[in-house]
LOKE-674852 format. One line per 4 residues: number of its first residue (from 1); their letters; for each residue z, y negated, x of C-alpha. Coordinates in Angstrom, 1 decimal, padded with zeros to 4 digits. Layout:
<atoms>
NUM	a	Z,Y,X; ... $
</atoms>
This chain:
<atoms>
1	xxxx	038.7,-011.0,010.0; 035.9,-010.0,008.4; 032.7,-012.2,007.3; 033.8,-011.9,003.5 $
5	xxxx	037.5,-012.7,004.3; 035.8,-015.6,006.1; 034.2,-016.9,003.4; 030.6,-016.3,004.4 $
9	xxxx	028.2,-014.3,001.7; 024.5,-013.5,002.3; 022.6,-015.6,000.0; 019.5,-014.5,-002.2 $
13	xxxx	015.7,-014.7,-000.5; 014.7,-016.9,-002.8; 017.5,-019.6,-002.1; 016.3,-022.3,000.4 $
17	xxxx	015.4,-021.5,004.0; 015.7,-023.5,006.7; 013.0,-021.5,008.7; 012.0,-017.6,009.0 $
21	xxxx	011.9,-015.6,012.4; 009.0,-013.4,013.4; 008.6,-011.3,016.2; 005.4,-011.0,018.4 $
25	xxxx	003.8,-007.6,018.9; 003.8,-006.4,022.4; 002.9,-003.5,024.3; 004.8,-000.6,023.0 $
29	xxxx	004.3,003.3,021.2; 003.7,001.6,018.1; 000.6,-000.3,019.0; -000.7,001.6,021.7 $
33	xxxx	-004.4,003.3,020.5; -007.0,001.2,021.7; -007.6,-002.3,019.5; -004.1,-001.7,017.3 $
37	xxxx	-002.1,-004.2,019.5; -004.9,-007.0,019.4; -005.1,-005.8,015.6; -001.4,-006.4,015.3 $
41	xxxx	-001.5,-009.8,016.8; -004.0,-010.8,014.5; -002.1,-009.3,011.1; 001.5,-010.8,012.6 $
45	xxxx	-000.6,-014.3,013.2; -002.2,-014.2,009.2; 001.7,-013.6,008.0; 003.4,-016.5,010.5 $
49	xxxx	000.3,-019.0,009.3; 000.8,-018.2,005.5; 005.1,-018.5,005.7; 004.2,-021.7,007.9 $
53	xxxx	002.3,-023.5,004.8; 005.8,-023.5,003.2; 008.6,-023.3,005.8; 009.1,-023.8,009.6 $
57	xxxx	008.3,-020.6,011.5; 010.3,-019.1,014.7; 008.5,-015.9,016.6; 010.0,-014.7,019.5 $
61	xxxx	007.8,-013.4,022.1; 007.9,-011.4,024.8; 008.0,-012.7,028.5; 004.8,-014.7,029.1 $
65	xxxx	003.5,-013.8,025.8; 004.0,-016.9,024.0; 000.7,-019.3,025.5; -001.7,-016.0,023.8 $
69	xxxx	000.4,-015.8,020.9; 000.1,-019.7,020.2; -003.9,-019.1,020.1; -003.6,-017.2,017.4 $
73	xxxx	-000.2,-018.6,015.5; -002.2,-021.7,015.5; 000.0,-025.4,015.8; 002.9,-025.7,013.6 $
77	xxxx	004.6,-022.5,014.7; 007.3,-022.3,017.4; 007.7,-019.5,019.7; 010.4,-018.5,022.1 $
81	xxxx	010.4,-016.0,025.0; 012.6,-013.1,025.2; 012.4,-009.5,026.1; 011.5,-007.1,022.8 $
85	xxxx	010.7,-003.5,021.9; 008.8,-004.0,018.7; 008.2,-006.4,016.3; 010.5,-005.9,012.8 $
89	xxxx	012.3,-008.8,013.1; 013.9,-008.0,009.6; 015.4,-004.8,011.1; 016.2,-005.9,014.7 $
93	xxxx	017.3,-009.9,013.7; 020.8,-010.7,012.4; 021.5,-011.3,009.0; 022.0,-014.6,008.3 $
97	xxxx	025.0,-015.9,005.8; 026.6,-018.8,004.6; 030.0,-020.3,003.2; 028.6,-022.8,000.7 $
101	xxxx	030.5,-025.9,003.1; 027.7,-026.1,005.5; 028.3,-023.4,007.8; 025.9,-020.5,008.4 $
105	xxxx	027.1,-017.2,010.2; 025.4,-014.1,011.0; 025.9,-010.4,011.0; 024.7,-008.2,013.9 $
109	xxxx	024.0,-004.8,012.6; 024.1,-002.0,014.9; 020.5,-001.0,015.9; 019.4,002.6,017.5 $
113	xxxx	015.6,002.7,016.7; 015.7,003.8,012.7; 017.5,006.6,013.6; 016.6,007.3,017.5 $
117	xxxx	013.5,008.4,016.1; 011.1,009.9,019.3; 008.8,006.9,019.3; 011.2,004.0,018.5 $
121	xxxx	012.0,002.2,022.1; 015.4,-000.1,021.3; 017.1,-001.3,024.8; 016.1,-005.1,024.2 $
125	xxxx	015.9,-005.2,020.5; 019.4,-004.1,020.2; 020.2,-007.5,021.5; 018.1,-009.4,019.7 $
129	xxxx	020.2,-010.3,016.4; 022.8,-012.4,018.6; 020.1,-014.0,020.8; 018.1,-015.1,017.3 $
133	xxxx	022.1,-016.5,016.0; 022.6,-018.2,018.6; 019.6,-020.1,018.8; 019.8,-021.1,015.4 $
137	xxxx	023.3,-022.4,015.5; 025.1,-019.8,013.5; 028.8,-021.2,014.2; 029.7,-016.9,014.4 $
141	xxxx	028.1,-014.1,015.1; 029.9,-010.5,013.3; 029.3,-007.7,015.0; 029.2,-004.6,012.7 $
145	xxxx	029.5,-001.0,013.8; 027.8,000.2,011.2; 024.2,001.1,011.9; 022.5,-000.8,009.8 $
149	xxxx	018.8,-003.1,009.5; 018.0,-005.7,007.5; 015.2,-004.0,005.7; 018.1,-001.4,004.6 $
153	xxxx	020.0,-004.0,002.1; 018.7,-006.3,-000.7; 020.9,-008.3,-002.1; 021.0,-011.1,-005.4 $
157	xxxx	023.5,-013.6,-004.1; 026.2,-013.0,-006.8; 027.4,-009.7,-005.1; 025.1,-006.6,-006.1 $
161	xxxx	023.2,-005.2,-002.9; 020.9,-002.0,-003.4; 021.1,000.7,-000.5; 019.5,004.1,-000.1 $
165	xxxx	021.4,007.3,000.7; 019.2,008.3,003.5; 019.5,004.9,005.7; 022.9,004.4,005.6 $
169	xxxx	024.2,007.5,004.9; 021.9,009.1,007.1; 023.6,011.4,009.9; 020.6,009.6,012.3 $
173	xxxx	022.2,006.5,012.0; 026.0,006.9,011.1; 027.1,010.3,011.3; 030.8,011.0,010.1 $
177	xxxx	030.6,008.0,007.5; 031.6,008.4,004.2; 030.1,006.0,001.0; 033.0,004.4,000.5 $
181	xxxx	033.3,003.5,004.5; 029.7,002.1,004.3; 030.2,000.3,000.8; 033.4,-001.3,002.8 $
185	xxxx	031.4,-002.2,005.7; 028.8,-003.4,004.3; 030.9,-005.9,001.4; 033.0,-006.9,004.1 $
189	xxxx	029.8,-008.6,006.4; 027.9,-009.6,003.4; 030.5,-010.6,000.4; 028.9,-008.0,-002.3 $
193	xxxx	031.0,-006.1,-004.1; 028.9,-003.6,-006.1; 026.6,-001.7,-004.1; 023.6,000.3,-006.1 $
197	xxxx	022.4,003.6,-004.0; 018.7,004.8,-004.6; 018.9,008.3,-003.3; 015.5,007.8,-001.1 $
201	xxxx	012.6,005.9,-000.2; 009.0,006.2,-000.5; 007.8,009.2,001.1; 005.4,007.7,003.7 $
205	xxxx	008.7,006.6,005.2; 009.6,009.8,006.4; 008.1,012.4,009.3; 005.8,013.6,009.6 $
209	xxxx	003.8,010.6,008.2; 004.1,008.6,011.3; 005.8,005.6,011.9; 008.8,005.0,009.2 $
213	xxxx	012.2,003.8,008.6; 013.5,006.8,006.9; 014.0,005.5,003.7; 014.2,001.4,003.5 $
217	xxxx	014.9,000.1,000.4; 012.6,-003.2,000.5; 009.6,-001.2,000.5; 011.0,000.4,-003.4 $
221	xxxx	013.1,-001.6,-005.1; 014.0,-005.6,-004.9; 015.9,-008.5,-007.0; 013.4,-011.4,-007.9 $
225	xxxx	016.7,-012.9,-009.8; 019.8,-012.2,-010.6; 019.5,-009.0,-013.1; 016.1,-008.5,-012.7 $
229	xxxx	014.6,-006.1,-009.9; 011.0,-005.3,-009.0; 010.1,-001.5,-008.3; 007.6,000.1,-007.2 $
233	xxxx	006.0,002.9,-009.7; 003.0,005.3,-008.4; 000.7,005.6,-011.7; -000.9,008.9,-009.8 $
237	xxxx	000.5,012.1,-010.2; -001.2,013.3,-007.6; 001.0,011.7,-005.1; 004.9,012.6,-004.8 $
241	xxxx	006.0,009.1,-005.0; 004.8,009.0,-008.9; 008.2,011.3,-009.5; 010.1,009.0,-007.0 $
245	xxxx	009.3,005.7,-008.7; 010.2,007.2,-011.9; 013.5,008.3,-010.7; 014.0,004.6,-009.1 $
249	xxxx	013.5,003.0,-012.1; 015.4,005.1,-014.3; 018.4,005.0,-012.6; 018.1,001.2,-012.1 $
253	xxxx	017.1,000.3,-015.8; 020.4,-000.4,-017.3; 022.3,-000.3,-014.3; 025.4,-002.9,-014.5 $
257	xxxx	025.5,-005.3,-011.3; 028.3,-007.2,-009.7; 028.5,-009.6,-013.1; 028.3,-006.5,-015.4 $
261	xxxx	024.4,-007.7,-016.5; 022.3,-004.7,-017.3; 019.4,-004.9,-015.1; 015.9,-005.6,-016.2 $
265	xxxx	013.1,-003.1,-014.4; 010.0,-004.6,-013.5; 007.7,-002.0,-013.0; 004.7,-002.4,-010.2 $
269	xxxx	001.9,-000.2,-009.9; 001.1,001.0,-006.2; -002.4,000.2,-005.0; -004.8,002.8,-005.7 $
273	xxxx	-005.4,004.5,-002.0; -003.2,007.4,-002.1; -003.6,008.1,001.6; -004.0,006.4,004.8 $
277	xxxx	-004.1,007.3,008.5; -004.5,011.4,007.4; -000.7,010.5,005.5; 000.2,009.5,002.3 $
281	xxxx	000.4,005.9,001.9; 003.2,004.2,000.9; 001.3,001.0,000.5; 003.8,-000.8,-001.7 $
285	xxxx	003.6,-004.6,-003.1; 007.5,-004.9,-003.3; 007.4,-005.5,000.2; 006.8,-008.9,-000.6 $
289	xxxx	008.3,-012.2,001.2; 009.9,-014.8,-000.6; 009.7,-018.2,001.3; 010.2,-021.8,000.0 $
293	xxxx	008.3,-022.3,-003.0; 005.9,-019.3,-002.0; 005.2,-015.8,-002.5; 003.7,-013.7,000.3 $
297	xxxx	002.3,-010.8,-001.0; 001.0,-007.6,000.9; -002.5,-007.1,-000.1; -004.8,-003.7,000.7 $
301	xxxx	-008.7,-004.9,-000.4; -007.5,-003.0,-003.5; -008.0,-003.3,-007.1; -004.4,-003.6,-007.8 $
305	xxxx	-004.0,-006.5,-005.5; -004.6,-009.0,-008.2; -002.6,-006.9,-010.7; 000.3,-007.2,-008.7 $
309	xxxx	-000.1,-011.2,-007.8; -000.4,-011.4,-011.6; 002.8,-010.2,-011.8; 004.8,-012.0,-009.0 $
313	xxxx	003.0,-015.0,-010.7; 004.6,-014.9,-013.8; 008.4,-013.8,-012.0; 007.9,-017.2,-009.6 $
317	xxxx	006.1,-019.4,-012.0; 007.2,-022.2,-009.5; 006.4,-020.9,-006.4; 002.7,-020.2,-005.1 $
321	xxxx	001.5,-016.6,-004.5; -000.3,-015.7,-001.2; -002.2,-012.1,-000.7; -002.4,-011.1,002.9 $
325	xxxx	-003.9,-008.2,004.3; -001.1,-005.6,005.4; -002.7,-002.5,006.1; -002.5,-003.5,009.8 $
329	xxxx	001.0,-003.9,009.4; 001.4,-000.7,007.4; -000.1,001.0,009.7; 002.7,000.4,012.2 $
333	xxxx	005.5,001.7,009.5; 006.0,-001.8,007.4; 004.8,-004.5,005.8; 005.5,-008.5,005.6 $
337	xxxx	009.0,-008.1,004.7; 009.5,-006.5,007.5; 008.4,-008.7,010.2; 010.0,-011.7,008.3 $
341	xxxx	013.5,-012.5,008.5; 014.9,-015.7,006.2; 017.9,-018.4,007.9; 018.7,-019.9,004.7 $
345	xx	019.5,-024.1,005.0; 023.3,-024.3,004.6 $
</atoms>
């Protein structure tokens, strides 16, 4: 039986939580130039301390990590111990779901590194999504072949997820699988049943522009409510994502989701660097988190910063907006929705 057949659905991120998981940064290829893993620590500490004002807070550590991590998490956050690779706990965590009668499940995606990319390392965190369910009680754990992260689907709760061509479709990940085969797989573990495909990410993503995901979707398009998604839109010509986001957000204005509602575009502007590291950036603001009755945004020391709080402002009217530095983060090929993964309260 599948997780759908089962009655299970993945709920919106702006339903209630009943805590978020983090991952701690350890020593790995991602953080490995001098000062970027202490950097790291510090950046993954600011986004555990800003979720924690509104939610309980989970990160799991690596062995004997936790006493140095707790320095800088601060009191109020929990940590576990358990071998890692990274620290994406969106991509390597389970998906968490629930059947609206008080029982939550959990879907654990097939993992390989983003694609066995040359740097990614993957032997622990390819157990991680069933070790994270089962310490928060999930009464079953689905096991998906698919190959598949959490950063790779976005869903509104009432069926509609948005998925990009060269993730799931990718021959890194799941060669030999056709849409329909994913669009099954992926229904089946998260009860949508109308998936939208954006035909690629941000281009910062992608190699050679070091570390990536090869096209997530959270990092260019996302719902803030039912019929409404956020998008990222690159006002510079100069860079190649200004003809991205304009293909993004023409082929999701209009668009019909599960209910048959058009959906509503809401355009944000990309902070103003256009390159980072010798790459160019794909500093994005719609890799936000949504915790309860918060916002927390990416920030970049950038004029746009406030532009784009402005805007989440007036989507969450209710809910209080929090800029956090994420170059750091960026830096290592994400951003806070990436090293934040939601258990909603069932």
């Amino acid at each position: 039986m599948s997780a759908a057949a089962d009655g299970f659905r993945m709920p919106a991120e702006w339903a209630p939580h009943e805590r978020t998981w983090m991952a701690w940064p350890g020593p790995n290829p991602t953080f490995d130039a001098p000062g970027e893993l202490a950097a790291a620590r510090r950046a993954w500490a600011s986004v555990a301390r800003a979720v924690r004002r509104f939610e309980p807070v989970t990160v799991v550590c690596g062995p004997g990590q936790s006493a140095g991590a707790r320095t800088l998490l601060g009191d109020g956050v929990e940590t576990v111990e358990r071998d890692l690779d990274d620290a994406w706990m969106r991509d390597v965590g389970p998906t968490f779901l629930t059947d609206g009668r008080g029982r939550l499940a959990a879907v654990d995606w097939t993992f390989n590194g983003w694609g066995a990319q040359e740097w990614a390392r993957w032997e622990h965190d390819a157990k991680i999504g069933a070790y994270v369910s089962d310490l928060a009680g999930a009464s079953r754990t689905y096991a998906s072949r698919l190959v598949n992260e959490g950063g790779g689907i976005h869903v509104d709760g009432e069926g509609t997820v948005l998925l990009t061509e060269t993730v799931q479709l990718g021959p890194e990940r799941n060669p030999g699988w056709t849409r329909e085969e994913v669009e099954a797989e992926i229904h089946a573990m998260l009860g949508t049943r109308r998936a939208i495909w954006l035909p690629r990410g941000l281009t910062g993503d992608y190699p050679p522009h070091g570390f990536g995901t090869l096209g997530h979707v959270d990092i260019v398009a996302a719902f803030a409510r039912p019929g409404v998604v956020v998008v990222h839109v690159q006002p510079d010509p100069a860079h190649p994502d200004h003809e991205i986001g304009k293909e993004t957000a023409g082929l999701l204005r209009g668009h019909p989701d599960a209910r048959g509602r058009r959906l509503e575009v809401v355009e944000v502007p990309a902070p103003t660097v256009l390159e980072a590291d010798g790459h160019w950036a794909d500093y994005s603001y719609i890799n936000h988190y949504l915790c309860n009755d918060g916002v927390v945004l990416c920030g970049f020391d950038d004029p746009r910063d406030e532009i784009a709080a402005g805007i989440f402002r007036r989507l969450f009217p209710r809910r209080t907006v929090t800029l956090v530095d994420a170059r750091t983060i960026f830096a290592g090929g994400g951003g806070i929705h990436c090293v934040t993964q939601q258990q909603p309260k069932v």
